[in-house]
N, C-alpha and C positions, 0 to 999 in steps of 0.2 A: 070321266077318267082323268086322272091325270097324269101329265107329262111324265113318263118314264125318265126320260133323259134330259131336264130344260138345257143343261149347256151343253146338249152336242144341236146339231143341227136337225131341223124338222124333217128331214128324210134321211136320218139315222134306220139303218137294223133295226126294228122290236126283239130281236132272236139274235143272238150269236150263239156259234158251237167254240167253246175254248177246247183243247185240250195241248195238255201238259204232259212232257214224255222226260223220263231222269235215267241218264245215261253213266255207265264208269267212264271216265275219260282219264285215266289212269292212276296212279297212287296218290291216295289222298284228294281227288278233284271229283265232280261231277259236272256233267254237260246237262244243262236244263233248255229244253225246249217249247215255246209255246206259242201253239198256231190259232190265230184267231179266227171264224170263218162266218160271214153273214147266214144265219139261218132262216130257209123259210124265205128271203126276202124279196125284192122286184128288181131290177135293173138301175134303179134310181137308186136306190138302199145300196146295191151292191157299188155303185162309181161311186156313193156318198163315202164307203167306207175307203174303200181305194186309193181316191185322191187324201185322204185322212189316216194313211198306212205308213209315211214316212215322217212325221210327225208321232206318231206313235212308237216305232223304230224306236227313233231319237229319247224317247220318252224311256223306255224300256231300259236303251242301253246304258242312259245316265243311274238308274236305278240299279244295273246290275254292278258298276264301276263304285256305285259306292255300297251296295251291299259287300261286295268283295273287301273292299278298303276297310268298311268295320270291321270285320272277319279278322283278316290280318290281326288284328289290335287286340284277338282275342290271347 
């Protein structure tokens, strides 16, 4: 088999539950939510992802800062 994930770490999740929830957050905006959650996993998979959770944060919110910014430009 091979590595599902080579650049995360070796006790990475095999399973994650994403789910994604789209809110009005009032005229003209929307509130997106998205929670990531070890599926299925062991104890070791679950601190892997954990200590790997603000790092992602960071990843995310730079993403939504310039999804946003293009927007604008429309």
């Amino acid at each position: 088999m091979t590595d599902p994930a080579p650049f995360m770490a070796p006790t990475w999740p095999l399973e994650m539950l994403a789910t994604t929830t789209f809110e009005d957050a009032g005229p003209g905006q929307t509130r997106v939510t998205i929670r990531w959650l070890p599926h299925d996993s062991d104890d070791v998979g679950r601190a892997t992802f954990e200590a790997a959770r603000p790092g992602m944060e960071m990843g995310f919110a730079g993403m939504w800062t310039k999804l946003e910014s293009y927007l604008a430009t429309l």
